[in-house]
C-alpha positions as CSV (number, residue, x, y, z in Angstrom):
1,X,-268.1,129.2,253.9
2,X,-268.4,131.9,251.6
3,X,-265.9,134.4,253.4
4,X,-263.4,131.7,253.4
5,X,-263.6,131.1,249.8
6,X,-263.1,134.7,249.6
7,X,-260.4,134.8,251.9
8,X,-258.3,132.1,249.9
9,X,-259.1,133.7,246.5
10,X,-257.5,136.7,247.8
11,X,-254.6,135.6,249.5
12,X,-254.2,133.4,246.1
13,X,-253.8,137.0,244.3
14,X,-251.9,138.5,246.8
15,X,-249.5,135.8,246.5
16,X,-249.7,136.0,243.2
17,X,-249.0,139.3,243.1
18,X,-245.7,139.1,245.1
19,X,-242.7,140.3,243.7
20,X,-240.3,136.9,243.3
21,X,-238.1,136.7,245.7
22,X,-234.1,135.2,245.3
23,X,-235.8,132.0,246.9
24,X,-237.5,131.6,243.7
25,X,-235.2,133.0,241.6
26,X,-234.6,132.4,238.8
27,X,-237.7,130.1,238.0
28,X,-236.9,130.8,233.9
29,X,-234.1,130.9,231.6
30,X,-231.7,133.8,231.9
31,X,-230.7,135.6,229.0
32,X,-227.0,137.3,228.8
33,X,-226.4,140.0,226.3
34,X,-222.7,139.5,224.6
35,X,-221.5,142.9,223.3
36,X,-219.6,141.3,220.4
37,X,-219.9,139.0,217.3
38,X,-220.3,135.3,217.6
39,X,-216.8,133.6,217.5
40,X,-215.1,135.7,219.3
41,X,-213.2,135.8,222.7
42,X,-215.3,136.9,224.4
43,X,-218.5,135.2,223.0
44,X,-216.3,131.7,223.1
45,X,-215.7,131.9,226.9
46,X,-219.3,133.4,227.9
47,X,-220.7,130.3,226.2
48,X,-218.0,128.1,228.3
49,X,-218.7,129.8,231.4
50,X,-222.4,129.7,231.2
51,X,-222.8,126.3,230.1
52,X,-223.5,124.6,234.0
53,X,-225.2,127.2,234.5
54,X,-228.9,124.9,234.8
55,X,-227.3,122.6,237.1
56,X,-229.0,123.0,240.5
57,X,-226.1,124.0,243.0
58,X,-225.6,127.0,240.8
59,X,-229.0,128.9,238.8
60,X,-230.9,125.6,238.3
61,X,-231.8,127.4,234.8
62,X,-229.8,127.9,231.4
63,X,-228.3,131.5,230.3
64,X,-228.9,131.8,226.8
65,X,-226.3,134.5,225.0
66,X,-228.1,137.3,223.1
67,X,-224.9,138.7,220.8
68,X,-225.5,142.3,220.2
69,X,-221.9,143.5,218.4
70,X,-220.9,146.6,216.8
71,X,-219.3,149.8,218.0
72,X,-216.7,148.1,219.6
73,X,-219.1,147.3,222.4
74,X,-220.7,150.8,222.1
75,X,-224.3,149.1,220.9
76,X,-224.7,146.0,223.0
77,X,-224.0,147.7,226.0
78,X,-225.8,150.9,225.5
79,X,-229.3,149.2,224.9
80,X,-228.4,146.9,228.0
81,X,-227.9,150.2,230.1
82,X,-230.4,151.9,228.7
83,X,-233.5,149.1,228.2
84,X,-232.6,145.9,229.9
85,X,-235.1,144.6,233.0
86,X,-233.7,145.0,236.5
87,X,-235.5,142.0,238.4
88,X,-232.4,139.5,237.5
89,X,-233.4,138.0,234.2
90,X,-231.1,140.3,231.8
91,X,-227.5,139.9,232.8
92,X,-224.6,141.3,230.7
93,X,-221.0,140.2,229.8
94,X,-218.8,143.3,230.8
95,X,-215.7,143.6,229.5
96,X,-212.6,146.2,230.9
97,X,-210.8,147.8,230.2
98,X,-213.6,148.5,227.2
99,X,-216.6,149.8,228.8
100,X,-214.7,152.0,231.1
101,X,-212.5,153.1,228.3
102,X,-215.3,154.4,226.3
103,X,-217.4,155.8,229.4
104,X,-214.7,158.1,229.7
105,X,-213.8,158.8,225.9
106,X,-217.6,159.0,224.3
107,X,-221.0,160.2,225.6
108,X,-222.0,156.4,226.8
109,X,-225.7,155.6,229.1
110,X,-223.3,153.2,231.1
111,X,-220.9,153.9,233.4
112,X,-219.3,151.8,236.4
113,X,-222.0,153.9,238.5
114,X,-225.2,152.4,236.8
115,X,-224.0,148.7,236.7
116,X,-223.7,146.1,239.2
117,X,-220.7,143.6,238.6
118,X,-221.2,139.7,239.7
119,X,-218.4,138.4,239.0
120,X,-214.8,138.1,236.8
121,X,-214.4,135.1,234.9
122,X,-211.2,135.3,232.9
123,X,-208.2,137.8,232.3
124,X,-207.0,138.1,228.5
125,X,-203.6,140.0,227.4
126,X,-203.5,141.5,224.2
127,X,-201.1,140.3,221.8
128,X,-199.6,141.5,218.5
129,X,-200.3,139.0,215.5
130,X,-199.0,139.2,212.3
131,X,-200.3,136.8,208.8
132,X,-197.7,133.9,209.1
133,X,-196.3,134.5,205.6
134,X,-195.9,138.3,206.9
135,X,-192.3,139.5,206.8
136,X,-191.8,140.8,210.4
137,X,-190.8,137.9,212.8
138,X,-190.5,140.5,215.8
139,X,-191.8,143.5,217.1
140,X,-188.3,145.1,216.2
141,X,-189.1,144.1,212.6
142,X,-192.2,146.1,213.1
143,X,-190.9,148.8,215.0
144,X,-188.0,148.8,212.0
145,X,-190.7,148.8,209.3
146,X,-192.8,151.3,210.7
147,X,-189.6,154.4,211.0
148,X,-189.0,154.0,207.1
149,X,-192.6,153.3,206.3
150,X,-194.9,155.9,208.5
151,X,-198.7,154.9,208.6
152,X,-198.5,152.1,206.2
153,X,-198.6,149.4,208.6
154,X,-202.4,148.6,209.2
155,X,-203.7,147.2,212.3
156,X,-206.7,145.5,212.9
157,X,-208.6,145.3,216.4
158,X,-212.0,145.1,217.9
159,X,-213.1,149.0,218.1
160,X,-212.5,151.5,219.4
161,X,-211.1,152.2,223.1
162,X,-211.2,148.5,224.0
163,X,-208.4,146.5,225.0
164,X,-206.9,146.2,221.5
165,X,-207.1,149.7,220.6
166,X,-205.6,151.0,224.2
167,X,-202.9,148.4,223.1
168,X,-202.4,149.8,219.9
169,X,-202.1,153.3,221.7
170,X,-199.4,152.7,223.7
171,X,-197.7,150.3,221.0
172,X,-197.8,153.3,218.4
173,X,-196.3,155.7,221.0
174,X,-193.8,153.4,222.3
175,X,-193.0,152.5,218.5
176,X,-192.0,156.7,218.1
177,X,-193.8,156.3,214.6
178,X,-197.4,156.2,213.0
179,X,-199.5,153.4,212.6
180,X,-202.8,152.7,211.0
181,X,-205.4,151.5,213.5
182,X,-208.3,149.8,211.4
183,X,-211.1,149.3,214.0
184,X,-214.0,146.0,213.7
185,X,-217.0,144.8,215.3
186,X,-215.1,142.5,217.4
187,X,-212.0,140.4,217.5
188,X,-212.9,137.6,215.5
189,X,-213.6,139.5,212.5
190,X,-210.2,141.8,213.6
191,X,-208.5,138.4,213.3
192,X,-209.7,137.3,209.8
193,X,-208.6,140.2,208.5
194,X,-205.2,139.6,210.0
195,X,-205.6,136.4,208.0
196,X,-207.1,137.2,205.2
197,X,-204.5,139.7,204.2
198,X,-206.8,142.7,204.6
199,X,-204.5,144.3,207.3
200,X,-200.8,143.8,207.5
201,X,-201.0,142.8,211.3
202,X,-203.4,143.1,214.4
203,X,-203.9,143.3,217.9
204,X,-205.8,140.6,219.6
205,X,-206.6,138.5,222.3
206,X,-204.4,136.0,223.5
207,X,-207.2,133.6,223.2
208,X,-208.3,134.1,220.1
209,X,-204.2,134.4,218.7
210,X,-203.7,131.2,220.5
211,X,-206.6,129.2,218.6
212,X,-205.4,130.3,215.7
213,X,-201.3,130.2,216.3
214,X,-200.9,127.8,213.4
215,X,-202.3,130.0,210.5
216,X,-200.3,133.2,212.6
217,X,-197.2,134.8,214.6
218,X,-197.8,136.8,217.5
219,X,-194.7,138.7,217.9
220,X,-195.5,140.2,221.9
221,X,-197.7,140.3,224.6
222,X,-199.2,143.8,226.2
223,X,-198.6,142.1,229.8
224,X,-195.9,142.7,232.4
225,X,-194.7,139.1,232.3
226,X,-195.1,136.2,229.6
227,X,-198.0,134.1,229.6
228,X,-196.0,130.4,230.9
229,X,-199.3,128.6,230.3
230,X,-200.2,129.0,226.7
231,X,-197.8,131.5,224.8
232,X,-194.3,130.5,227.2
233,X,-192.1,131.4,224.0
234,X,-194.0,134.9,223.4
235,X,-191.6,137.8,224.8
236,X,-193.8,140.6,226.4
237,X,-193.4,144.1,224.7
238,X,-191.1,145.5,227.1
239,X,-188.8,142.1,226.8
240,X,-188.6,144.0,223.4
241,X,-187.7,147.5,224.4
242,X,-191.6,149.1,224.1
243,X,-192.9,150.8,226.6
244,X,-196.2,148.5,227.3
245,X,-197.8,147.6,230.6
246,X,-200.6,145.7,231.3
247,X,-203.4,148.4,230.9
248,X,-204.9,146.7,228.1
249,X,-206.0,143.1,229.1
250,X,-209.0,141.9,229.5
251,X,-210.9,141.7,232.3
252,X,-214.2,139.6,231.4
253,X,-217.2,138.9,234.2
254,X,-221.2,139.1,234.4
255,X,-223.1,142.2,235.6
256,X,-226.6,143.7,235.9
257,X,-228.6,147.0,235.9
258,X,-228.1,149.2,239.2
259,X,-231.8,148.5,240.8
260,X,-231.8,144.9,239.7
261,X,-232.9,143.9,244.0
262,X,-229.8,143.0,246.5
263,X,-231.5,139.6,247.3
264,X,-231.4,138.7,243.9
265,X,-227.6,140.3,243.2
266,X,-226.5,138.2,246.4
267,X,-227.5,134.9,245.2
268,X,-225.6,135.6,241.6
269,X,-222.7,136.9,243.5
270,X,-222.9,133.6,245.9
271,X,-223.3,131.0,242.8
272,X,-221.6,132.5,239.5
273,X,-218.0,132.1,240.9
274,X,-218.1,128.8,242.1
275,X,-219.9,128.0,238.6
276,X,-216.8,130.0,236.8
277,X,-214.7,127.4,238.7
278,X,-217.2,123.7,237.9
279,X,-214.2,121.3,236.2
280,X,-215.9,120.7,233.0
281,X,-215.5,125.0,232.7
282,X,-212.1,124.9,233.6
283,X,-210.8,122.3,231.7
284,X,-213.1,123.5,228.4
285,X,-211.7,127.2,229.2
286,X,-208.1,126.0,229.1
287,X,-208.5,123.7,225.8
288,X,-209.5,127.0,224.1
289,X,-206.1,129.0,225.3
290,X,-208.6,131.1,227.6
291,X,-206.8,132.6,231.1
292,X,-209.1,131.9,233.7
293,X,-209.2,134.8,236.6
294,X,-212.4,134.4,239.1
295,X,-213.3,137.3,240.9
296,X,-215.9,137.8,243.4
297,X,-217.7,141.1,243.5
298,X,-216.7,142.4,246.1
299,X,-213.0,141.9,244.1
300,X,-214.9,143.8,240.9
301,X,-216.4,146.5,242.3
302,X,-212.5,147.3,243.7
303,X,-211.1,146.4,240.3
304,X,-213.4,148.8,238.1
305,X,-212.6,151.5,240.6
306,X,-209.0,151.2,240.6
307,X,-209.4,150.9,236.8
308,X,-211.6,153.8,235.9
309,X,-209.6,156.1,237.9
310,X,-206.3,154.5,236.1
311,X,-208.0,155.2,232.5
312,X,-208.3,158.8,232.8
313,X,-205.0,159.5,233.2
314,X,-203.9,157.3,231.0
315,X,-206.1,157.8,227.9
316,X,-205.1,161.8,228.6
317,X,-201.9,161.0,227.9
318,X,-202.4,158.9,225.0
């Protein structure tokens, strides 16, 4: 009798011992670190996305959103790389082109080698927003403004080398003239400044423009065609006559730390996308002006790839 109390106790503590498994994962909340400022676009649609996320066909727990601004991304994402746990529990909102902007411009600890992506939730163009009571009505007013008036027309965006600033790159260079970038923590602060006055105009995200598009006027879109579901009336900057593709939207999605385990990566690759497209997130996303684009990983992985290797040359050329 003795022995097989033994026996028990130590198969108990073996057990016990285990390592979990994606059968029992997650058995505990999941936190997601949000590289930018409360308000946001990108903290806006992380809190839509995640919100099903304790129903049972999908993680059966909440994701609770740990914001972590500043540095255009820089800080969040750099203690994530650097210090988050690898056994599922610390997940990340990426965003591109930002993170793969400033991999390649500044001395980051992430890269698209040492991060595993899940899965793309939305795709956001970058729009140019002036204060409504601002004088230019179009980007030719701007473009007008700014060849008479070199590097007084400031321009607010969310840091530096994400979306808004690559924007504002090819905007300036396309423009033939110099303008004023004037980066912030993220883009809801870069749009109160817009409204406040502080800044004569801004780039942004469509999202953000769009819940806002009564107190602004956004002149053009950094996208190859117009956006016919929320902005229809919004000529694209090449309508215009600049010299703007599409590098600078805004690819949005959860990822992990290389090493988090495969079993575990496979089961967030399997639910997260079909959570991304739950009818209470879909019709929440689209109330808030928020593109939805759902990507699986495999998708990802072939995206940040194609995006990184796009980046290089482009940002050595701007």
């Amino acid at each position: 009798m003795k022995k097989f109390t033994l026996g028990l106790a130590a198969t108990a503590m073996l057990a016990f011992a285990s390592p979990l498994t994606a059968g029992d994962y997650p058995d505990r909340p999941v936190s997601m670190t949000v590289a930018y400022s409360p308000g946001g676009a990108t903290d806006f649609q992380a809190r839509i996305v995640t919100m099903v996320a304790g129903n049972e066909e999908y993680l059966g727990q909440p994701i609770v959103i740990l914001n972590k601004p500043g540095a255009g991304g820089k800080i969040g994402w750099n203690a994530f790389a650097s210090s988050a746990s690898t056994d599922g529990y610390d997940l990340a909102a990426y965003n591109v082109p930002h993170f793969i902007a400033q991999s390649i411009k500044f001395k980051t600890k992430y890269t698209i080698d040492n991060l595993e992506p899940i899965a793309n939730w939305g795709a956001d163009p970058a729009v140019f927003v002036v204060n409504k009571d601002s004088p230019f009505n179009s980007m030719k007013d701007v473009v007008e403004y700014a060849k008479a008036n070199p590097g007084k027309i400031t321009v607010s965006g969310a840091g530096l080398y994400v979306g808004h600033h690559i924007a504002f790159l090819q905007i300036e260079k396309a423009v033939g003239a110099e303008l004023k970038y004037v980066p912030h923590k993220g883009g809801a602060p870069a749009l109160k400044s817009v409204l406040g006055g502080q800044v004569m105009a801004g780039v942004n995200n469509l999202s953000d423009a769009y819940r806002s598009r009564d107190s602004l006027k956004i002149l053009g879109i950094a996208d190859l065609e117009r956006d016919k579901d929320f902005l229809p009336d919004v000529p694209t900057m090449k309508e215009q006559g600049l010299d703007v593709d599409d590098s600078s939207v805004n690819f949005r999605g959860i990822m992990v730390r290389k090493g988090t385990p495969q079993d575990v990566i496979d089961k967030l690759a399997a639910k997260i996308p079909e959570m991304f497209k739950n009818k209470r997130v879909v019709k929440q996303m689209t109330a808030g002006g928020s593109p939805l684009r759902v990507m699986n990983r495999d998708e990802v992985k072939a995206m940040w790839e194609r995006r990184e290797k796009f980046l290089k040359e482009l940002l050595a050329n701007l």
